[in-house]
PDB file with one MODEL, atoms N, CA, C and O in Angstrom:
MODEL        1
ATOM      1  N   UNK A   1      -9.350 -29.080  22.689  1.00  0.00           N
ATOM      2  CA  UNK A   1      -8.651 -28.788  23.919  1.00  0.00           C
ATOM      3  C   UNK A   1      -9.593 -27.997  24.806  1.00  0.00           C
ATOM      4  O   UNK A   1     -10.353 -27.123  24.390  1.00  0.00           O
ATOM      5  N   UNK A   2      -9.479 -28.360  25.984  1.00  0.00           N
ATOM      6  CA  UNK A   2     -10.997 -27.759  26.862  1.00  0.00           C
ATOM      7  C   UNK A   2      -9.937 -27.225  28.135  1.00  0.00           C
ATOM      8  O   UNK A   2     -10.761 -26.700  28.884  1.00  0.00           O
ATOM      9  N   UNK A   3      -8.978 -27.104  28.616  1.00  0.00           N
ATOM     10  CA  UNK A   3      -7.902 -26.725  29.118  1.00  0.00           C
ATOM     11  C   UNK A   3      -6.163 -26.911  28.990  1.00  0.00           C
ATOM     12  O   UNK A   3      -5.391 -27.451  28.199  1.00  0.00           O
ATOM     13  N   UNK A   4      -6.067 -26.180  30.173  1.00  0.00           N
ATOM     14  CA  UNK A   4      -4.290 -26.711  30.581  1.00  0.00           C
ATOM     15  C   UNK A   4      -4.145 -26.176  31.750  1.00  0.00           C
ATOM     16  O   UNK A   4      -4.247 -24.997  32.091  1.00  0.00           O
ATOM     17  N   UNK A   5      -3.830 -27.382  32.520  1.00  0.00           N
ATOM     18  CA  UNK A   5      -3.193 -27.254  33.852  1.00  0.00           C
ATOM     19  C   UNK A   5      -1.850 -27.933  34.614  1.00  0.00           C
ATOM     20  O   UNK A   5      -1.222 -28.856  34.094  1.00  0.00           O
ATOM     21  N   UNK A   6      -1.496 -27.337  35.939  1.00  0.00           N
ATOM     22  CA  UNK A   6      -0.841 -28.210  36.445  1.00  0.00           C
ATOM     23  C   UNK A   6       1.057 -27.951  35.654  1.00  0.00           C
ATOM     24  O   UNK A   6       1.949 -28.771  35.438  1.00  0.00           O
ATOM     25  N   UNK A   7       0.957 -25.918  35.355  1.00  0.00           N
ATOM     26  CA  UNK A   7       1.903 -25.766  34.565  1.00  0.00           C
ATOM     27  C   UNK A   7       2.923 -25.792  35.830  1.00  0.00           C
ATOM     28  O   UNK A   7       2.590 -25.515  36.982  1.00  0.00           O
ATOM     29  N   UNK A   8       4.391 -26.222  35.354  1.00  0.00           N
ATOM     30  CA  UNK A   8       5.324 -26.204  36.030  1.00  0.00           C
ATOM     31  C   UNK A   8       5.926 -24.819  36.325  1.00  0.00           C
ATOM     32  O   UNK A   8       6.180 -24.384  37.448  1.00  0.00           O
ATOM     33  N   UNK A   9       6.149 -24.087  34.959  1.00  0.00           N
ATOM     34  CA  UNK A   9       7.257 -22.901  35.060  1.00  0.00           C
ATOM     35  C   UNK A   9       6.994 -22.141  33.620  1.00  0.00           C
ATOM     36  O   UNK A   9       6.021 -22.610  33.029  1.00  0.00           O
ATOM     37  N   UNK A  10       7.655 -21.075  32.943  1.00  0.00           N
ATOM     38  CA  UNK A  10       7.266 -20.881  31.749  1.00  0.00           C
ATOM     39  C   UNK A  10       7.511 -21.262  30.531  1.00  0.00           C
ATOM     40  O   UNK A  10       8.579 -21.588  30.014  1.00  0.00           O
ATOM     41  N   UNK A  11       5.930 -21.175  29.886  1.00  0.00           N
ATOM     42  CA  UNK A  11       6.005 -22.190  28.384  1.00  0.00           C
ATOM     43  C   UNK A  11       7.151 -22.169  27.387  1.00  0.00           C
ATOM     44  O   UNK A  11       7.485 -22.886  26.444  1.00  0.00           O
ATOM     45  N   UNK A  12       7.691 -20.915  28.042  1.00  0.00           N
ATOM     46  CA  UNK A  12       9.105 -20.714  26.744  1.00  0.00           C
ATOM     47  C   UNK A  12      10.453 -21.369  27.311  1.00  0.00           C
ATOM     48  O   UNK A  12      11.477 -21.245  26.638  1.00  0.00           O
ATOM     49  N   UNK A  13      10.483 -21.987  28.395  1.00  0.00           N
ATOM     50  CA  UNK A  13      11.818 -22.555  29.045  1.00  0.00           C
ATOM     51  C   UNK A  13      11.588 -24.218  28.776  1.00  0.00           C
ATOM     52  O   UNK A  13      10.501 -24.789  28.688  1.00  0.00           O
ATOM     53  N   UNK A  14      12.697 -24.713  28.692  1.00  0.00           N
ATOM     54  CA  UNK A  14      12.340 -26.191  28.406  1.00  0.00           C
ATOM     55  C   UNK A  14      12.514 -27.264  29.524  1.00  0.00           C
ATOM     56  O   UNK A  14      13.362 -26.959  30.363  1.00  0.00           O
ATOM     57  N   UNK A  15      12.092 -28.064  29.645  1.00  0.00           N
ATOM     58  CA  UNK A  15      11.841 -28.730  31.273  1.00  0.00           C
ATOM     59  C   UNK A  15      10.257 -28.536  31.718  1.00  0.00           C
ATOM     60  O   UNK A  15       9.618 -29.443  32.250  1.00  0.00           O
ATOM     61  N   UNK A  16       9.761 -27.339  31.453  1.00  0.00           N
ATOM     62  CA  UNK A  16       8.238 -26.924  32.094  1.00  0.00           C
ATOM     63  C   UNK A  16       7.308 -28.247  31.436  1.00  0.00           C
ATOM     64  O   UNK A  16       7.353 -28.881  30.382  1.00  0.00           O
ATOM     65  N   UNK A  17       6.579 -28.279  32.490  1.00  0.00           N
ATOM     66  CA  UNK A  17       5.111 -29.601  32.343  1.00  0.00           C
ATOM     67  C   UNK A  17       4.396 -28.933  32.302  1.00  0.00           C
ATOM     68  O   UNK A  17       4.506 -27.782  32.724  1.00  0.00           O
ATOM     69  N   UNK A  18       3.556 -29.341  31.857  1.00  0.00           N
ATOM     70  CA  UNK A  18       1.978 -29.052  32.261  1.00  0.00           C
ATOM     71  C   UNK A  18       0.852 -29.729  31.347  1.00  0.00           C
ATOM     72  O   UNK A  18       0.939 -29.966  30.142  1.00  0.00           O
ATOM     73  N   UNK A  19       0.189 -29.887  31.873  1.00  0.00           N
ATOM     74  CA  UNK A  19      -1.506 -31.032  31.742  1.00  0.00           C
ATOM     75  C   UNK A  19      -2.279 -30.565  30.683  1.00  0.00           C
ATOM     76  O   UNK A  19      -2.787 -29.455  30.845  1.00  0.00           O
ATOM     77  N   UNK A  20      -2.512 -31.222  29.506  1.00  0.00           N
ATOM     78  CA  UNK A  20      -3.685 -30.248  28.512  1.00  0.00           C
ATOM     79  C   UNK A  20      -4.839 -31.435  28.553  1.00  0.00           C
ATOM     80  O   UNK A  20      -4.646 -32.648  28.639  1.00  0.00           O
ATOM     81  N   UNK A  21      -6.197 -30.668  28.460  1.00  0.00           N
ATOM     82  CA  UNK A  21      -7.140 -31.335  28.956  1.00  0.00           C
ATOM     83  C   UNK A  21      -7.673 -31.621  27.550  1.00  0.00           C
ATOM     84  O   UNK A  21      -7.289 -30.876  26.648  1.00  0.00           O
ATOM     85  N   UNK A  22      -8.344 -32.415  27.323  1.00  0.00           N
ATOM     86  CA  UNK A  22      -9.156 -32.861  25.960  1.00  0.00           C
ATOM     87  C   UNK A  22     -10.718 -33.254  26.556  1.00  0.00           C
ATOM     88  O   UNK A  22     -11.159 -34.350  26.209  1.00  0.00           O
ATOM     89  N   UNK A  23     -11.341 -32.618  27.208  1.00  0.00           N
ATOM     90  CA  UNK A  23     -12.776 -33.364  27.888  1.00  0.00           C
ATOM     91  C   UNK A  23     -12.142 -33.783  28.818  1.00  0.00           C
ATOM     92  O   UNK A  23     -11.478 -33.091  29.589  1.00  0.00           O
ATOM     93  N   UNK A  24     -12.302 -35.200  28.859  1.00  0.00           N
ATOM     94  CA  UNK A  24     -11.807 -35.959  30.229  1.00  0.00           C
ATOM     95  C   UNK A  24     -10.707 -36.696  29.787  1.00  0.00           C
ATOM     96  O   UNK A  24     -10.413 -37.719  30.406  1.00  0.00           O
ATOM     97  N   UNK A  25      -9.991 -36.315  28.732  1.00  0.00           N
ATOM     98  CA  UNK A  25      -8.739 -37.339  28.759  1.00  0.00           C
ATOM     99  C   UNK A  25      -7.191 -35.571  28.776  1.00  0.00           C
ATOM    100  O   UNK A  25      -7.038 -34.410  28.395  1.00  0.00           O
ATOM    101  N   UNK A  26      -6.666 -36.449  29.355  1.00  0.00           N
ATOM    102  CA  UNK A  26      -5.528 -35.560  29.928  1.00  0.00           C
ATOM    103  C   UNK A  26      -3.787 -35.804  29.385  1.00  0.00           C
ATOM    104  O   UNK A  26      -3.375 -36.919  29.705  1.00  0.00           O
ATOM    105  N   UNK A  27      -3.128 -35.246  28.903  1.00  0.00           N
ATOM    106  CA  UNK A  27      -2.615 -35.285  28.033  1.00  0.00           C
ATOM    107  C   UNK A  27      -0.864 -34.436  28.768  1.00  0.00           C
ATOM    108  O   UNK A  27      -0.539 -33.264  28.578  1.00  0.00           O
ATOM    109  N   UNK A  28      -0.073 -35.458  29.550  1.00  0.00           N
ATOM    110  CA  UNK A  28       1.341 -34.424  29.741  1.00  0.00           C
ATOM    111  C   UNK A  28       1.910 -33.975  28.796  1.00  0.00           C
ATOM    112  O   UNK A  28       2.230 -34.554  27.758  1.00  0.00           O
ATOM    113  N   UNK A  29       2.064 -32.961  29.086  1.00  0.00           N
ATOM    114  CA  UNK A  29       3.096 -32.358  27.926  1.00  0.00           C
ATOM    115  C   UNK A  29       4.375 -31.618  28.727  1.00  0.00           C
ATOM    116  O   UNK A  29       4.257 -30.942  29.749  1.00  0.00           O
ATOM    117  N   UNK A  30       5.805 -31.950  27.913  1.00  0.00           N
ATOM    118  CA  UNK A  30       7.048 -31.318  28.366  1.00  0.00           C
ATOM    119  C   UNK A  30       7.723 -30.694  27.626  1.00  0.00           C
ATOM    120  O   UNK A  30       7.939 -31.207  26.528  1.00  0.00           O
ATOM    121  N   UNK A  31       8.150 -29.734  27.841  1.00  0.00           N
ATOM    122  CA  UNK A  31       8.910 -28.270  26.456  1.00  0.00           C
ATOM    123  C   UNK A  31      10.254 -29.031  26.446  1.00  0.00           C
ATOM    124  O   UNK A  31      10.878 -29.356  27.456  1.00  0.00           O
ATOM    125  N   UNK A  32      10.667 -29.306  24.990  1.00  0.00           N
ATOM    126  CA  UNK A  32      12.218 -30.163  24.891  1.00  0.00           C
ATOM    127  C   UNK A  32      12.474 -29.356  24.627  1.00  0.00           C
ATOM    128  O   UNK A  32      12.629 -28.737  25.679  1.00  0.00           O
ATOM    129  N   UNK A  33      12.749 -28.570  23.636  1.00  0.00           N
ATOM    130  CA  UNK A  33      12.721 -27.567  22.919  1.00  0.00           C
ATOM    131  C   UNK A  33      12.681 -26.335  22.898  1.00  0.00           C
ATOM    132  O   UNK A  33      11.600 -26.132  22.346  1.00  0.00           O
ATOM    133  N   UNK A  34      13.187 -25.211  23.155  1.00  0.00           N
ATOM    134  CA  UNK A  34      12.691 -23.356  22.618  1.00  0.00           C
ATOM    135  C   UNK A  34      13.663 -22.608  21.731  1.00  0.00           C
ATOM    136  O   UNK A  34      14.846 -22.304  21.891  1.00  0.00           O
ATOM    137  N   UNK A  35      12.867 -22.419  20.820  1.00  0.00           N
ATOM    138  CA  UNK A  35      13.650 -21.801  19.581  1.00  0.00           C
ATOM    139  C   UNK A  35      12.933 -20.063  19.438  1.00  0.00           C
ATOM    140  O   UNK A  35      12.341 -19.928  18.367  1.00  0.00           O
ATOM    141  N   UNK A  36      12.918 -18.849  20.296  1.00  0.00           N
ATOM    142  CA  UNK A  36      12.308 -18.051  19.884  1.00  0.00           C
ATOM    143  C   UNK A  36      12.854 -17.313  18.778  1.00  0.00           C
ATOM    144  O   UNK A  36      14.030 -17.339  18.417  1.00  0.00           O
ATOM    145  N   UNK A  37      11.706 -16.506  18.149  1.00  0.00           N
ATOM    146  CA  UNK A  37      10.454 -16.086  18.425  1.00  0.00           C
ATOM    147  C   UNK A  37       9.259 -16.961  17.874  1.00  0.00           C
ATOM    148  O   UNK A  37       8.081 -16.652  18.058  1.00  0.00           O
ATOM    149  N   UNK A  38       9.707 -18.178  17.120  1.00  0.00           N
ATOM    150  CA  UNK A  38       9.410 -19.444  16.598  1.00  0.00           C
ATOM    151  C   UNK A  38       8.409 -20.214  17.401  1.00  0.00           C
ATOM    152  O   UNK A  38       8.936 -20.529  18.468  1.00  0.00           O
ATOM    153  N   UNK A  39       7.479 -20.539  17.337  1.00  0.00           N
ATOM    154  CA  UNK A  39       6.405 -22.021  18.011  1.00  0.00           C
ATOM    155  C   UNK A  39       6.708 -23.497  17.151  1.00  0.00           C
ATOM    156  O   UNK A  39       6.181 -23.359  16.047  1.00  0.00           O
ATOM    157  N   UNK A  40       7.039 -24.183  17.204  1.00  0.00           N
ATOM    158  CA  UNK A  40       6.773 -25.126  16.345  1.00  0.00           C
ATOM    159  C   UNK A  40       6.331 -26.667  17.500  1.00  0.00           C
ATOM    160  O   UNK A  40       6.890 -26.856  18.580  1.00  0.00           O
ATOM    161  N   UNK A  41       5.721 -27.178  17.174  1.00  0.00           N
ATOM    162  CA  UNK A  41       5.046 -28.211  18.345  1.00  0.00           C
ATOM    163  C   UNK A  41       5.182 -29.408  17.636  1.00  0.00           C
ATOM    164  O   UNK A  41       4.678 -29.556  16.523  1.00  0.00           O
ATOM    165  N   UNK A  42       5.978 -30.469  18.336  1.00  0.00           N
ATOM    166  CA  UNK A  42       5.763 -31.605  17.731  1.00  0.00           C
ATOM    167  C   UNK A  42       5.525 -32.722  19.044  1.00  0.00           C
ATOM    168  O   UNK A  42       6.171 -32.760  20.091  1.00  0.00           O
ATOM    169  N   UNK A  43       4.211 -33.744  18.562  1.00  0.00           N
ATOM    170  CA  UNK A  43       3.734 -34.270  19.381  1.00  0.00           C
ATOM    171  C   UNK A  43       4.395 -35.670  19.412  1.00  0.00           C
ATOM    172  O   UNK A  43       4.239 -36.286  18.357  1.00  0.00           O
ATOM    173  N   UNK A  44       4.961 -36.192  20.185  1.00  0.00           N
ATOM    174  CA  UNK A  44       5.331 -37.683  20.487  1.00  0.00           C
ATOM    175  C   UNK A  44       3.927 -38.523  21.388  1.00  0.00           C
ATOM    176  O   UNK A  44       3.409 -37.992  22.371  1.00  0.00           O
ATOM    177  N   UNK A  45       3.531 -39.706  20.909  1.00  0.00           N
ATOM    178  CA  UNK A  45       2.738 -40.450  22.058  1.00  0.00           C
ATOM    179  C   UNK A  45       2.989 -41.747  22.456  1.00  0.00           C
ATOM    180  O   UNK A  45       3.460 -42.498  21.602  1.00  0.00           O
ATOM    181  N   UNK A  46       2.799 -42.139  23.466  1.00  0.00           N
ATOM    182  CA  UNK A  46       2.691 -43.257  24.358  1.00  0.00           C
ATOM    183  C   UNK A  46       1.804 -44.298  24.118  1.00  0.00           C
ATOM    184  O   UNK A  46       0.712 -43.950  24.565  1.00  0.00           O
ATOM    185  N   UNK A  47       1.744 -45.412  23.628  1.00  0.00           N
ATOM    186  CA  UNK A  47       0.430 -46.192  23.670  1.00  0.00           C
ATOM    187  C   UNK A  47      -0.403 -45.493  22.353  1.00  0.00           C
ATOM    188  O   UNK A  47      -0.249 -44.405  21.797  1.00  0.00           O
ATOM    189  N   UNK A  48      -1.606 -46.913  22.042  1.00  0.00           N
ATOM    190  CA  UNK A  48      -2.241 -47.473  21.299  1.00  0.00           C
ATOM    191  C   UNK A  48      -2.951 -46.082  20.864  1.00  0.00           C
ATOM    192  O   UNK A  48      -2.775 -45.315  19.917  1.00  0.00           O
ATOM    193  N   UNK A  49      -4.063 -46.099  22.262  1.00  0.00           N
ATOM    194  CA  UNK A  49      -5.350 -45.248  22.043  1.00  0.00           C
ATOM    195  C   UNK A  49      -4.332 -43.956  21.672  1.00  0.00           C
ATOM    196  O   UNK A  49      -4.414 -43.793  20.455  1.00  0.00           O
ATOM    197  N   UNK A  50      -3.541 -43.123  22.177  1.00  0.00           N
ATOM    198  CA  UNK A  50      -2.543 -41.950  22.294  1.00  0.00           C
ATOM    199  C   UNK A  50      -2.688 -42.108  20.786  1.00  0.00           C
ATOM    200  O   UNK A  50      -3.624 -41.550  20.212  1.00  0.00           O
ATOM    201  N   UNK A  51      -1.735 -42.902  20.072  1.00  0.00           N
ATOM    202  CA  UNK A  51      -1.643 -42.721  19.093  1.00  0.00           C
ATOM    203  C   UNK A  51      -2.532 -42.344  17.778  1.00  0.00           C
ATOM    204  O   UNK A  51      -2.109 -41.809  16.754  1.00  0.00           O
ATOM    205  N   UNK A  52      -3.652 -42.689  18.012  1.00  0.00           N
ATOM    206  CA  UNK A  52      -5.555 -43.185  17.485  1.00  0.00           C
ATOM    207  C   UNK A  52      -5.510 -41.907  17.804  1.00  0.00           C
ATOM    208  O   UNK A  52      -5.087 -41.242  16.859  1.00  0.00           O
ATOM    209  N   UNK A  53      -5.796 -41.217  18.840  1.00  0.00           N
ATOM    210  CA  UNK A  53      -6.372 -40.000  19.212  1.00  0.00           C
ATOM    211  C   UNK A  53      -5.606 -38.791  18.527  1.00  0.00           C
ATOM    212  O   UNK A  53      -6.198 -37.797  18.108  1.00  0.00           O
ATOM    213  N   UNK A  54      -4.264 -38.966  18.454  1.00  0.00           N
ATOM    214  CA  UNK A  54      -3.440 -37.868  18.007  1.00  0.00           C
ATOM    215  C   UNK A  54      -3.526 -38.355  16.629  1.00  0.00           C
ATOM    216  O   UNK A  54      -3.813 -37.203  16.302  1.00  0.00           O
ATOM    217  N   UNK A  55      -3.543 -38.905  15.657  1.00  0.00           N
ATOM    218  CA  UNK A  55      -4.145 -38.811  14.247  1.00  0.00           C
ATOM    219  C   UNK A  55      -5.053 -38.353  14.087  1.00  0.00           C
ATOM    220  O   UNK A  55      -4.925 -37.621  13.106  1.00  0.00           O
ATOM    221  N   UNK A  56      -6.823 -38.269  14.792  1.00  0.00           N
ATOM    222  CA  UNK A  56      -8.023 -37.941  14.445  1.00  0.00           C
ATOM    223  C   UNK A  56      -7.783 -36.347  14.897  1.00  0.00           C
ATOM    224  O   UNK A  56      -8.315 -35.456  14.234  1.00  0.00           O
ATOM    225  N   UNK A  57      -6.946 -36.031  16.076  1.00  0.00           N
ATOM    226  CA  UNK A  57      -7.230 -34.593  16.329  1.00  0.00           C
ATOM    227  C   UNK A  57      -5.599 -33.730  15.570  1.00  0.00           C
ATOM    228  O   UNK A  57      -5.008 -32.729  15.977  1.00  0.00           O
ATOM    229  N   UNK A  58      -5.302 -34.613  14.400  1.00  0.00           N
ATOM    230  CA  UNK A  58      -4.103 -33.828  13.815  1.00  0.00           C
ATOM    231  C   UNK A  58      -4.983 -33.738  12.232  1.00  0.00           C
ATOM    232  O   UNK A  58      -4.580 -33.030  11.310  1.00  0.00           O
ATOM    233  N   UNK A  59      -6.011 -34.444  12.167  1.00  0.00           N
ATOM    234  CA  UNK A  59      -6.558 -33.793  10.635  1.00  0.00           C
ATOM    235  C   UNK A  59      -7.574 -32.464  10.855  1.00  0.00           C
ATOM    236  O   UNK A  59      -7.849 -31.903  11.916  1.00  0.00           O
ATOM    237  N   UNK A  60      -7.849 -32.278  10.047  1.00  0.00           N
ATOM    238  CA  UNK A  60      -8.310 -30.625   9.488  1.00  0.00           C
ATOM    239  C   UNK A  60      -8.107 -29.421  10.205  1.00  0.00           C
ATOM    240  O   UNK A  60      -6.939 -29.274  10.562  1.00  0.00           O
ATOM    241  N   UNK A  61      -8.867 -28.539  10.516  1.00  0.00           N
ATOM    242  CA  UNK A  61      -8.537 -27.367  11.469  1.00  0.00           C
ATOM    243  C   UNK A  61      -9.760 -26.882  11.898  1.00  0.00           C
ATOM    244  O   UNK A  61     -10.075 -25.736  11.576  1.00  0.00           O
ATOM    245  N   UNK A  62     -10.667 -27.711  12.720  1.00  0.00           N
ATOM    246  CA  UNK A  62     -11.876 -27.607  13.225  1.00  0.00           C
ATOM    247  C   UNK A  62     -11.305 -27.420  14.776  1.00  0.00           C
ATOM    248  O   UNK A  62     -10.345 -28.016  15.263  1.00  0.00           O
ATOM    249  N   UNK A  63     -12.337 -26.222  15.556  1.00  0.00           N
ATOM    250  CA  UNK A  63     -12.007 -26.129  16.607  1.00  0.00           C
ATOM    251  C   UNK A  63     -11.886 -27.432  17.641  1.00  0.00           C
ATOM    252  O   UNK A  63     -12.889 -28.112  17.859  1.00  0.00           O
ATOM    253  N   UNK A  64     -10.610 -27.742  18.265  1.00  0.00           N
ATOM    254  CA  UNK A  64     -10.598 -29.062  18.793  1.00  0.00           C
ATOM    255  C   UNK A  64      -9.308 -29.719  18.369  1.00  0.00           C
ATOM    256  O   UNK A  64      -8.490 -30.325  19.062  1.00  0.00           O
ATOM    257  N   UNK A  65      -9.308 -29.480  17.159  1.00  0.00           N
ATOM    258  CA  UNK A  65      -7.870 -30.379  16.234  1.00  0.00           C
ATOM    259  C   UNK A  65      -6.831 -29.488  16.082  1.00  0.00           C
ATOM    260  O   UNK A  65      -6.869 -28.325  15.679  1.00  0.00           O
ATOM    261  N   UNK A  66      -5.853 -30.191  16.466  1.00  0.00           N
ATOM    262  CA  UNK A  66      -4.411 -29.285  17.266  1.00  0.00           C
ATOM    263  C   UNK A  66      -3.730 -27.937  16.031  1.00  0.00           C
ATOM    264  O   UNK A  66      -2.858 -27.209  16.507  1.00  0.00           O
ATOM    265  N   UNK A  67      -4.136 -27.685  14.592  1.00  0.00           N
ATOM    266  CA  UNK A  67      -4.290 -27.171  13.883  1.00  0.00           C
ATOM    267  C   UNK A  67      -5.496 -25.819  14.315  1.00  0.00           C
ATOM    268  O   UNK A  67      -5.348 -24.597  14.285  1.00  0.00           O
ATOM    269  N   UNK A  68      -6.365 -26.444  14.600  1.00  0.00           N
ATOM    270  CA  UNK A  68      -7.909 -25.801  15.037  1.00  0.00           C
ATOM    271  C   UNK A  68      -7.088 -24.663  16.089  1.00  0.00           C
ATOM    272  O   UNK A  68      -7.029 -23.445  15.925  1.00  0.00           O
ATOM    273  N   UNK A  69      -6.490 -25.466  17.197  1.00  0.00           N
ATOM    274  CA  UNK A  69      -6.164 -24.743  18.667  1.00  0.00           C
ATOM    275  C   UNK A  69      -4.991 -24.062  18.166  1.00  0.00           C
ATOM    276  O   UNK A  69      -4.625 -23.289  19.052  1.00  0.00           O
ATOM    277  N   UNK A  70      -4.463 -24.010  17.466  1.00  0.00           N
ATOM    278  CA  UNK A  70      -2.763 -23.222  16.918  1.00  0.00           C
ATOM    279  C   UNK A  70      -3.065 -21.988  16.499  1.00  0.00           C
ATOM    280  O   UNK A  70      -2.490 -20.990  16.934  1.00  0.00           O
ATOM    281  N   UNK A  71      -4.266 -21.952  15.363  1.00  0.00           N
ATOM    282  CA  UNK A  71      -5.033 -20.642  15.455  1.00  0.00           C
ATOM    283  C   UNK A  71      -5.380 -19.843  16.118  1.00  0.00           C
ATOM    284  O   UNK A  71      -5.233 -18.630  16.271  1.00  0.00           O
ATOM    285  N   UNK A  72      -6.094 -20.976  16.709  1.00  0.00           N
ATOM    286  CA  UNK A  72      -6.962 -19.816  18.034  1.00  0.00           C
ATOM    287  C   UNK A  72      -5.901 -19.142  18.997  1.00  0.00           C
ATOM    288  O   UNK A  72      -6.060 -18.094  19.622  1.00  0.00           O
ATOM    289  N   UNK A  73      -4.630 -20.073  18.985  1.00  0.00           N
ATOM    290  CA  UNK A  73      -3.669 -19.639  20.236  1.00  0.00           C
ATOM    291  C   UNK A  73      -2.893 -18.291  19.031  1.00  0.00           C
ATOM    292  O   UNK A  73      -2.606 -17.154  19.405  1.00  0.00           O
ATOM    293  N   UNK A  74      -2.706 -18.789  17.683  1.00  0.00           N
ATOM    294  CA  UNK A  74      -2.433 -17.330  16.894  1.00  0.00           C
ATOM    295  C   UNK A  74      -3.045 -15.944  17.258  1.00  0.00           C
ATOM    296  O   UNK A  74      -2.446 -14.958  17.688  1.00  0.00           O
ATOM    297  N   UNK A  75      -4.659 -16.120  16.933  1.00  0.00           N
ATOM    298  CA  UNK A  75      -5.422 -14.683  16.992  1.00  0.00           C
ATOM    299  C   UNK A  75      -5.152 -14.025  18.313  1.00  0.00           C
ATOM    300  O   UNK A  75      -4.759 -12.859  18.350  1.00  0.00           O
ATOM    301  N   UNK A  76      -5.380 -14.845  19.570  1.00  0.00           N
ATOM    302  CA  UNK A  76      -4.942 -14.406  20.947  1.00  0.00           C
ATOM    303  C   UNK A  76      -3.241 -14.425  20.844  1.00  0.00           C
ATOM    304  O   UNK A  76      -3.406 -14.247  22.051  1.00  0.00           O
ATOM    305  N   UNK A  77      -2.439 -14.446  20.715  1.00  0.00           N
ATOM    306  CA  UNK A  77      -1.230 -13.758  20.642  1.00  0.00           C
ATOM    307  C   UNK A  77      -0.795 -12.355  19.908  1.00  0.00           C
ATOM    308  O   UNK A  77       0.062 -11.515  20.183  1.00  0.00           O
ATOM    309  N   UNK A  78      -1.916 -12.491  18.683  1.00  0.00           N
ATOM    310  CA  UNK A  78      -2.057 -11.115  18.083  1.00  0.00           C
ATOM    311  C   UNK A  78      -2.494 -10.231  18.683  1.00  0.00           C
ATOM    312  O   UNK A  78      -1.885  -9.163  18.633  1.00  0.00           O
ATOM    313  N   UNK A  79      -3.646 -10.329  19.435  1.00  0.00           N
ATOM    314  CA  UNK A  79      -4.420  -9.612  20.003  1.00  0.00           C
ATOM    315  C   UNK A  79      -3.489  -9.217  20.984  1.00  0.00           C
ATOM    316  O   UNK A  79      -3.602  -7.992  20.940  1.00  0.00           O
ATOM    317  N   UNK A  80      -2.553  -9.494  21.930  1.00  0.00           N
ATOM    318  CA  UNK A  80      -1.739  -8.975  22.613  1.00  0.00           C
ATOM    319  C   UNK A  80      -0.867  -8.272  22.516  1.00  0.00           C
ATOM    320  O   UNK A  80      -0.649  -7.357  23.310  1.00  0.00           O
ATOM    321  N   UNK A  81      -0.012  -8.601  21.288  1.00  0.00           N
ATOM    322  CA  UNK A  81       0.937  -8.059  20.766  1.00  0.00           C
ATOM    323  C   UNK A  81       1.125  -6.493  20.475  1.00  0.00           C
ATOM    324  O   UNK A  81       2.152  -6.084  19.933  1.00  0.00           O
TER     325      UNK A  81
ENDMDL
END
C-alpha cells in the first residue's frame, strides 16, 4: 500500500469511501461495517485481475501484503494511544 486518498468522512462511520493506492493500481474501498473498539477488514473484489491481486497481497506479512499493512497500521495506533 503506497497510499489512501480521496477519503469521504470518518474511517469509523460506515458509508465513508476512500481510494487506497497500491503503486499505480487504485483500489475503492467502502466501510459496511463498524464494530468498535474492534478492526476487522474484509475484502470483497470485482473482476479477474482484483481477484489475482487480492490473493498474492493476502499471503504472508511482508511489508505490502494486507497482513504486512495491519501491523504497521497496529504499531502506529499504539504509538498514539
Amino acid at each position: 500500500m503506497t497510499g489512501v486518498g480521496d477519503v469521504s468522512g470518518s474511517v469509523d462511520q460506515v458509508g465513508t469511501t476512500y481510494i487506497v493506492h497500491f503503486g499505480p493500481m487504485k483500489s475503492p474501498t467502502e466501510v459496511l461495517e463498524v464494530e468498535r473498539p474492534r478492526i476487522t477488514q474484509t475484502f470483497e473484489t470485482v473482476g479477474l485481475i482484483s481477484a489475482i491481486s487480492s490473493w498474492v497481497f493476502s499471503r504472508g506479512s511482508y511489508e505490502g501484503s494486507f497482513r504486512g499493512e495491519l501491523e504497521k497500521f497496529a504499531r502506529i495506533a499504539e504509538r498514539e494511544t
